[in-house]
C-alpha positions as CSV (number, residue, x, y, z in Angstrom):
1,X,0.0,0.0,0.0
2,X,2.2,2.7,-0.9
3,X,1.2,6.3,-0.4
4,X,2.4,8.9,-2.4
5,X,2.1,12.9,-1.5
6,X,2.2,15.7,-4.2
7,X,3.1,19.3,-3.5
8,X,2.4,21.8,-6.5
9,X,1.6,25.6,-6.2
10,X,-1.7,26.6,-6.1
11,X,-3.6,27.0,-8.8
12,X,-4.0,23.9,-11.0
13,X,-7.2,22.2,-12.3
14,X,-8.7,19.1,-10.9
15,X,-7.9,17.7,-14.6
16,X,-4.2,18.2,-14.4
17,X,-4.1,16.9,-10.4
18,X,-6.4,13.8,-12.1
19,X,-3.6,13.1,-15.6
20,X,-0.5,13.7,-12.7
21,X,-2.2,11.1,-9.8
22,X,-3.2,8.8,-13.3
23,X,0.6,9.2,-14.1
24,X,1.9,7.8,-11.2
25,X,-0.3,5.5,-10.3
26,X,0.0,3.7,-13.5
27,X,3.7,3.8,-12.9
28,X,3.4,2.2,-9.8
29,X,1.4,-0.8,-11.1
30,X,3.3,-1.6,-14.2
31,X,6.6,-1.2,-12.3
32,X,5.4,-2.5,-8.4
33,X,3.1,-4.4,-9.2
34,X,0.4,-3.0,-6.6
35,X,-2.7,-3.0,-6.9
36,X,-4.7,-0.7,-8.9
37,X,-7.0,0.7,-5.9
38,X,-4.3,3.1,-4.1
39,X,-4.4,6.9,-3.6
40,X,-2.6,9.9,-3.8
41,X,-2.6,13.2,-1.6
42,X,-2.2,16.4,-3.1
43,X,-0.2,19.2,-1.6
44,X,-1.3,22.5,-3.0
45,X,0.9,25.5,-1.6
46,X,0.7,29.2,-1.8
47,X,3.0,30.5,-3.8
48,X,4.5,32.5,0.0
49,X,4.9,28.6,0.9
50,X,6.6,27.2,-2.3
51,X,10.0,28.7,-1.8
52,X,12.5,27.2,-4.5
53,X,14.9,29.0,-6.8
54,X,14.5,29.3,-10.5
55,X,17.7,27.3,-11.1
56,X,18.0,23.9,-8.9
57,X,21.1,21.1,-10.0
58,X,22.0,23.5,-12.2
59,X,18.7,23.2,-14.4
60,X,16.0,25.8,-14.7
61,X,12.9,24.7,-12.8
62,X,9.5,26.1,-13.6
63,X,6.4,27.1,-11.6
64,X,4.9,24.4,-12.0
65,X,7.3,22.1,-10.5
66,X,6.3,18.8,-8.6
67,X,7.9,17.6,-5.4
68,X,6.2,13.8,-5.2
69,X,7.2,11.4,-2.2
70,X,6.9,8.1,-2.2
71,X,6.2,6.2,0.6
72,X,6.5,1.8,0.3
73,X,8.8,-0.9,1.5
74,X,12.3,-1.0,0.7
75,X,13.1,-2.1,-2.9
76,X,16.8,-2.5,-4.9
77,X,18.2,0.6,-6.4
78,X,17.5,-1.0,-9.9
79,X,13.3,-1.0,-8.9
80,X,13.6,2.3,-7.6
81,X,15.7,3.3,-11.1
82,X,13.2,2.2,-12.8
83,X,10.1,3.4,-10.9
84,X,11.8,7.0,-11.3
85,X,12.0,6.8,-15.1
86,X,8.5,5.0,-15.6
87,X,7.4,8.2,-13.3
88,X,9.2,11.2,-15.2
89,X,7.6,9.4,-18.5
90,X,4.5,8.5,-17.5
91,X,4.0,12.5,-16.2
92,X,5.6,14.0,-19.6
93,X,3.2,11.9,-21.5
94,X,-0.1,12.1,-19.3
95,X,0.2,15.2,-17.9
96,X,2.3,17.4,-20.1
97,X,5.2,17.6,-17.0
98,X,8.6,18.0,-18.6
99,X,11.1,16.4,-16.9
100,X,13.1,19.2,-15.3
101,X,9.9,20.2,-12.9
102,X,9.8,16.2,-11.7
103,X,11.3,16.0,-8.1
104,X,10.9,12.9,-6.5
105,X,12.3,11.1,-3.2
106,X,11.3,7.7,-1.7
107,X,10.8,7.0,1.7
108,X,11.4,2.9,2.6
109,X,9.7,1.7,5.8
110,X,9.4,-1.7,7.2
111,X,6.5,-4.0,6.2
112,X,5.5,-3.8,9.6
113,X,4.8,-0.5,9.6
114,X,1.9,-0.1,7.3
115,X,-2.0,-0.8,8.2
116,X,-5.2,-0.4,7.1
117,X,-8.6,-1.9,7.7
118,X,-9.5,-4.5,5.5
119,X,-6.0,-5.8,4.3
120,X,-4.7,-8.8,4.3
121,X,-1.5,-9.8,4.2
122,X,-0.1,-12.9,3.0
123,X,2.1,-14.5,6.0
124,X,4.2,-16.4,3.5
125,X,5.5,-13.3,1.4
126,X,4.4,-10.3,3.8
127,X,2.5,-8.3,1.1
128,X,-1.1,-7.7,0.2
129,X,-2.8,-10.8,-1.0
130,X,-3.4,-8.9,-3.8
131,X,-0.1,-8.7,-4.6
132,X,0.9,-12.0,-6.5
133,X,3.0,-10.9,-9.0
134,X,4.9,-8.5,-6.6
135,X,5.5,-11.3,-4.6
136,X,7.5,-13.2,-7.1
137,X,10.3,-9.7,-8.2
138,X,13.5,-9.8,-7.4
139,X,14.7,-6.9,-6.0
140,X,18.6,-7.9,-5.1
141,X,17.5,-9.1,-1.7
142,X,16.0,-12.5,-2.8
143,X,12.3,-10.8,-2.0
144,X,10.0,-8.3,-3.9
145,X,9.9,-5.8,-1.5
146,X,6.6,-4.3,-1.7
């Protein structure tokens, strides 16, 4: 069940919010395998509260830049690779995000450390029932993460 939290300036339509939570959610499936009914939070900030400079790594960032964090269980570097180009592709295709307003930073927690009514987790693999496929990924620590 991972959880994923969107900060953007004030300002944007429920249309782009809907193509940017599409974008990573479809991400998320295709490269975790979860399962499709997760949900996103959206951050919006006044612009007094969004305080980044024009030029961040050395790139020009724009206004309508997106700081996304991830919240799951700890995968390889590889997954994680992955995840973060399936996410900067997925948003430039969807959404219309270029690449250089795509901030993102995962947050790993145990497996332990998630809840919520109604799950069930599988005692043999740790993840959601749900989550067959997951179950079965290598992610360089002889388990899928999740």
């Amino acid at each position: 069940m991972p959880l994923i939290s969107i900060s953007l300036r004030q300002g944007t339509t429920p249309e782009h919010r809907r193509l940017v939570s599409e974008a990573l959610h479809e991400s998320m499936v295709d490269v975790l395998r979860i399962p499709r009914d997760d949900f996103h939070v959206f951050h919006e900030v006044p612009d007094d509260n969004f305080v980044m400079q024009p030029v961040v790594f050395g790139i020009p960032r724009s206004r309508r830049t997106l700081f996304i964090q991830l919240s799951f269980n700890e995968r390889s570097a590889e997954q994680k690779a992955e995840l973060f180009r399936a996410i900067v592709d997925n948003l430039r295709l969807r959404a219309g995000v270029p690449e250089e307003d795509v901030m993102l930073m995962a947050v790993e927690t145990a497996r332990e450390n998630w809840w919520a009514a109604g799950r069930v987790v599988d005692p043999a693999t740790g993840y959601d029932e749900r989550m067959t496929e997951a179950a079965h990924l290598p992610n360089g620590r002889g388990d899928a993460g999740r």
